[in-house]
N, C-alpha and C positions, 0 to 999 in steps of 0.2 A: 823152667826147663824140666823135660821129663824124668834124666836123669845125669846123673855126674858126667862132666867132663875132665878130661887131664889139662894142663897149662898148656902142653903144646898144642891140643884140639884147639884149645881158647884161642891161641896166639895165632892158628890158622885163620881161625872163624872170623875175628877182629880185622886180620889183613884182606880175606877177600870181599868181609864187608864195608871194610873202605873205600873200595874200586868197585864197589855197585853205585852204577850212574845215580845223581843226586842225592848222595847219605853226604851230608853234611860230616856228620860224627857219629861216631858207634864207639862206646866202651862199655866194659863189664862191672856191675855193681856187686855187693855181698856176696864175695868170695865165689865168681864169674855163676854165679846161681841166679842172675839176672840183663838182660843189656838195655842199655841207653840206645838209643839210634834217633839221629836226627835228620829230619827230614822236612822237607812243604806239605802241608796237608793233601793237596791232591798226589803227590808220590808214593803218597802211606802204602796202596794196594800194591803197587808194584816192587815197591822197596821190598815190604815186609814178606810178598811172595818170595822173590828171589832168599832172602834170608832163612825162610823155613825149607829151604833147599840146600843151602850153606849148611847150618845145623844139619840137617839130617845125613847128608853124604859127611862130613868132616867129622861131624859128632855120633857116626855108626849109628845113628836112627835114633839120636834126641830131637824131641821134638818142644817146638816151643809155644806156649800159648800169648794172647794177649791180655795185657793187664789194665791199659788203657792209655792216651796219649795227652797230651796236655799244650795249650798254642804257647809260645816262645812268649808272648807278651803278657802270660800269667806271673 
């Protein structure tokens, strides 16, 4: 993430990333400077678009890169 967020930004971000159609799960790692998001491979583009819009409006213009994804059956 580009830059710090507060708990409450996190605890928005978390909730409206749950209610994005097909996130399985989203939770925040190493002290929320990270997230989990789970998803199917083909929702990745959609998901994670919608997500770098979360971030940005909730997070006053954090923005988030990617780091890489990994199949469930690894």
């Amino acid at each position: 993430m580009s830059k710090s967020i507060t708990e409450e930004m996190a605890a928005e971000i978390l909730r409206e990333a749950r209610e994005v159609k097909n996130v399985r799960e989203a939770k925040f790692l190493e002290d929320c400077s990270k997230i989990l998001v789970l998803t199917e491979k083909e929702n990745y583009p959609e998901v994670m678009t919608r997500l770098v819009n979360i971030f940005s409006r909730v997070g006053r213009g954090c923005e988030i890169s990617f780091a890489g994804f990994a199949d469930q059956d690894e």
